[in-house]
C-alpha positions in Angstrom: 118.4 -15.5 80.6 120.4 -16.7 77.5 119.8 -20.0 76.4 123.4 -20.9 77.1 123.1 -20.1 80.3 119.2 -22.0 80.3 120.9 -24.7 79.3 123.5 -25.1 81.9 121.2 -24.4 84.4 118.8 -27.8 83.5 122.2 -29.3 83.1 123.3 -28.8 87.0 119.7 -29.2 88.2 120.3 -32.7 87.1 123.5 -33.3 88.4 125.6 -32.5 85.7 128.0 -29.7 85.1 128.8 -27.5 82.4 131.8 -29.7 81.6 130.1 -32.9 81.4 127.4 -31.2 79.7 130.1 -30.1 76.7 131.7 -33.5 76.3 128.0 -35.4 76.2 127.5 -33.0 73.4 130.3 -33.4 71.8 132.8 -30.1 72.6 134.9 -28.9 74.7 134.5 -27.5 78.1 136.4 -24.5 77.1 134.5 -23.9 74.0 131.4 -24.3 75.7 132.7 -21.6 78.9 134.0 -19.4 75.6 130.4 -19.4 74.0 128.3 -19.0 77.6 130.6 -15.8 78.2 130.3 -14.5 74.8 126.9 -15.4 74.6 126.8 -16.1 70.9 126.5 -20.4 69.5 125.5 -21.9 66.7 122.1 -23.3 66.5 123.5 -27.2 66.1 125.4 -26.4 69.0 122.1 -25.5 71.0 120.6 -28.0 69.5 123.1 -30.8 70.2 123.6 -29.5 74.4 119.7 -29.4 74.7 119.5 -33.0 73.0 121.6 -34.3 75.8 119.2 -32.9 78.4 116.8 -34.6 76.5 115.0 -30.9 75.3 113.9 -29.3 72.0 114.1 -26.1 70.8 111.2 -25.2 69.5 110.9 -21.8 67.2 107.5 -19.4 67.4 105.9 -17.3 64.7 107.3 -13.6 64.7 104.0 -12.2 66.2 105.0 -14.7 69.4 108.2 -13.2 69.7 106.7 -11.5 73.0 105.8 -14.7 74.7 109.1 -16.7 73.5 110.8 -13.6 75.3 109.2 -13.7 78.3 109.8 -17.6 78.4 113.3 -17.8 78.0 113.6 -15.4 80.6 111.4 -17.2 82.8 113.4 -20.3 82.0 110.7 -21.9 80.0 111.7 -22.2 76.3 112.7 -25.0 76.3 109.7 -28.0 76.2 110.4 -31.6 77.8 109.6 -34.5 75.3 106.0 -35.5 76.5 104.9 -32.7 78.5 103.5 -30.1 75.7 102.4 -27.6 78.5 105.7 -26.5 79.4 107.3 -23.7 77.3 104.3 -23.7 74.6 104.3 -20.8 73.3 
């Protein structure tokens, strides 16, 4: 799953849409649609929507690369603040 589309996810899990989601972060809702469908962001961008969901990304070693795949496709990548099980990778 692409982290966009991660994101967004969390987002409506807590009650939030994608729109909401863009202006907490500071864009718009059609820049944020524009990116999702593209699939291509900056990494302040990522950075600022998973700081509203109060997430981190967190970057692995190269010789990890494996198990940061399989946990962005599990939906894990991302780790909650205080809960250094989840998405350690």
């Amino acid at each position: 799953m692409q982290l966009i589309k991660q994101l967004v996810a969390v987002a409506r899990t807590r009650g939030l849409s994608q729109a909401r989601l863009a202006e907490m972060a500071g864009m718009t809702a059609v820049g944020l649609s524009k990116a999702k469908r593209r699939g291509d962001i900056r990494a302040s961008t990522l950075e600022a929507l998973a700081a509203q969901l109060d997430l981190e990304l967190a970057l692995v070693p190269r010789r990890a690369r494996e198990k940061a795949t399989a946990a962005i496709k599990s939906g894990t990548f991302f780790r909650l603040p205080g809960n250094g099980d989840q998405g350690d990778t």
